[in-house]
Phi, psi and omega in degrees: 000144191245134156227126180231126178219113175256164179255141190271179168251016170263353184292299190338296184322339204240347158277305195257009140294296188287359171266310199288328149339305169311291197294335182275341177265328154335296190293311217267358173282284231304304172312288192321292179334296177318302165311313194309282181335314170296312163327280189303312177299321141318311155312313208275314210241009167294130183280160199236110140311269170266002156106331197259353151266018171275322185319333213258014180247094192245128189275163181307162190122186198286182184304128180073016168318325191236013160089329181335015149011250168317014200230175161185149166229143184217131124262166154260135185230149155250171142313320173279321196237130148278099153232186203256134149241124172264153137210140211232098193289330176328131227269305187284011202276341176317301225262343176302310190267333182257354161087173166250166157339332197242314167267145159308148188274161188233315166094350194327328191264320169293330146297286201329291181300328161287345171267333162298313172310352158262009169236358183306315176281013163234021165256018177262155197241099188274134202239000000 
């Protein structure tokens, strides 16, 4: 007995849509997750006067979620890319993270992003 089975090529076509499908909402939650986690670890470790550059760390969500007036998160997606963009407008948040003459740098962003990035392989989701 012979059994033989080929494949059309639209059967091909609509498997491999769908994994690059997959695979771009896959990348572009793993991206968000990711951002969220800097967002917040950045936030944790913003020193607090008054309260308005922690403010200024606006986590994904709908607009004006975290009071971030002075914030923003905006993504983007391609097929090929995800990319985040954070920025926290407080005039002064510069002199928090690299610090002045007079004062020490705090770093807030720059720890943040090296402690996540040491956390990265237990933010994939195995499916």
């Amino acid at each position: 007995m012979k059994i033989e089975i080929q494949q059309g090529r639209s059967l091909r076509e609509s498997l491999r849509r769908l994994k690059d499908e997959r695979t771009s909402v896959a990348r572009r939650e793993f991206v968000e997750r990711l951002a969220s986690a800097v967002i917040q670890e950045t936030k944790s470790t913003n020193p607090v006067r008054t309260g308005r550059s922690r403010a200024g760390w606006v986590a994904p969500g709908p607009a004006g979620e975290d009071g971030g007036s002075e914030g923003s998160f905006t993504v983007s997606h391609t097929s090929q890319a995800t990319e985040v963009s954070m920025t926290n407008s407080v005039p002064y948040v510069v002199f928090l993270e690299y610090g002045t003459s007079k004062t020490a740098p705090v770093a807030m962003v720059r720890k943040s992003l090296s402690r996540v990035a040491g956390r990265i392989a237990s933010l994939f989701e195995l499916r």
